[in-house]
Phi, psi and omega in degrees: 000313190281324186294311197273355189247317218287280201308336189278330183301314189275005154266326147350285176299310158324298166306331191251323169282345173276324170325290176303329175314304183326307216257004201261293194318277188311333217257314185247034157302347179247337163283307186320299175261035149267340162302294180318341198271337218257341182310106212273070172282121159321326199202144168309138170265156187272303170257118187225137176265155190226114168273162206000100189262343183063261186249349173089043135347297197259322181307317193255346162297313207261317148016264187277341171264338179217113209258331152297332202284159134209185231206097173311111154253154181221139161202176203278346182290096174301300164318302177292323172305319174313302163330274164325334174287288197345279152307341145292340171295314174283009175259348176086012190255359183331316196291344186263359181211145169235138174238186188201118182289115138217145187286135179285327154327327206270175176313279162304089172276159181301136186309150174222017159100201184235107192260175187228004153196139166256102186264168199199065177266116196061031176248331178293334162301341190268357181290160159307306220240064199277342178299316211283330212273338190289328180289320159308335184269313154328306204279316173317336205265145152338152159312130165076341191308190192210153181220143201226122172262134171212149221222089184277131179318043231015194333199133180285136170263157197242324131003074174317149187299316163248056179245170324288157192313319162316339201201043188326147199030024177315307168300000168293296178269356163278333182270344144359277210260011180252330168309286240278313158304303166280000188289349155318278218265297214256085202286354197278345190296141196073008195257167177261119204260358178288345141299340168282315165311329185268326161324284213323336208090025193265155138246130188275129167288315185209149154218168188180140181251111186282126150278116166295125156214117184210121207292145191295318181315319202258048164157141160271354159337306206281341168234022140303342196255344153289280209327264175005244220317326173281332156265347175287320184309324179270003172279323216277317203258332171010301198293320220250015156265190156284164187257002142319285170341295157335274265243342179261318152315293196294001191257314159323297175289335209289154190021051165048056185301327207311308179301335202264002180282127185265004187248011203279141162220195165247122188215135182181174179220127196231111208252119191248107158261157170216151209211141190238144178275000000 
């Protein structure tokens, strides 16, 4: 019984983070390929790897900007790599994407060809090990290739600085408290990597910071893409508000109150390092 309620909560939970990755994906698609566009390649790449690609964000952004290349994606996600067939297929593009189950953690990776360009969006922070996988990455790429790290300035806000009305700066302090949590296990979040790239043996080339700003109006994406993100936050930080706090969050989710708001924006920053082999 605990065994068969475990697997449906962890495909539940599977399902509601690729849903936001998708929806990561719509709202910030138009950043996405202003990062592509921004890239300093000597020559379009042919081959490219896309590390921990998820739901395929970045597989199909690199797609659509270099329309010869194609793009090995890899994660550790049996599901998302599904994802990712699913959508190239319905895209008629199957023959331009491979995808490859592997934990990037390990010692040993998986072959990934000799690629010519690597991109790695918001995945390098989830490492154990980021020195060990940037040498991995060093030593993979082609004479000259270029590895493009992109990093969001964590957790997106949706929210004006004083909503809800009940609980003025309420997204502050959930996302606080949630920074206070990970700070544990994922000491990378936010760090700067270009001195860790220059570890590696990279020279960095371009860094560049996007500022996300992006009005609520123009998609209901965004705020199917707040609801997400804000109940996946409140399972994680629950114990830890206050029970005001709670109790103002849960009123915000309760009958998806969220949705029904007219003031929603996407507001966030996104840190681009590109790095040459």
């Amino acid at each position: 019984m605990n065994r068969v309620h475990h697997a449906g909560h962890h495909q539940n939970d599977a399902e509601g983070l690729a849903e936001i990755l998708d929806l990561d994906a719509e709202v910030l698609a138009e950043h996405t390929a202003a990062i592509t566009a921004w890239l300093p390649l000597k020559t379009p790449p042919r081959q490219i790897v896309d590390l921990g690609c998820g739901t395929g964000a970045g597989t199909f952004a690199l797609i659509d900007r270099f329309p010869d290349a194609h793009v090995t994606a890899v994660d550790a996600s049996v599901e998302y790599l599904q994802r990712v067939l699913t959508k190239a297929c319905a895209r008629g593009i199957e023959e331009r994407v491979r995808t490859v189950q592997a934990d990037l953690d390990d010692a040993t990776w998986p072959e990934l060809g000799t690629p010519d360009l690597v991109w790695a969006s918001a995945s390098m922070h989830h490492m154990a090990n980021p020195g060990r996988a940037l040498r991995a990455v060093h030593d993979a790429l082609a004479p000259d290739g270029l590895f493009a790290v992109v990093e969001l300035a964590g957790q997106p806000r949706f929210l004006p600085e004083d909503a809800p009305e009940d609980a003025p700066g309420l997204e502050e302090r959930v996302h606080a408290a949630v920074d206070r949590l990970h700070s544990g296990h994922m000491p990378h979040r936010g760090a700067d990597w270009g001195p860790m790239l220059t570890a590696a043996g990279f020279t960095v080339e371009g860094e560049r910071t996007i500022t996300v700003n992006v009005e609520g109006s123009r998609s209901d994406a965004i705020g199917r893409y707040a609801l997400g993100v804000l109940r996946r936050v409140r399972g994680v930080v629950a114990e830890t508000l206050s029970p005001e706090d709670l109790a103002a969050l849960d009123r915000l989710l309760d009958t998806d109150g969220i949705l029904r708001r007219d003031d929603l924006m996407v507001r966030t920053e996104r840190a681009v390092w590109a790095a040459r082999r």
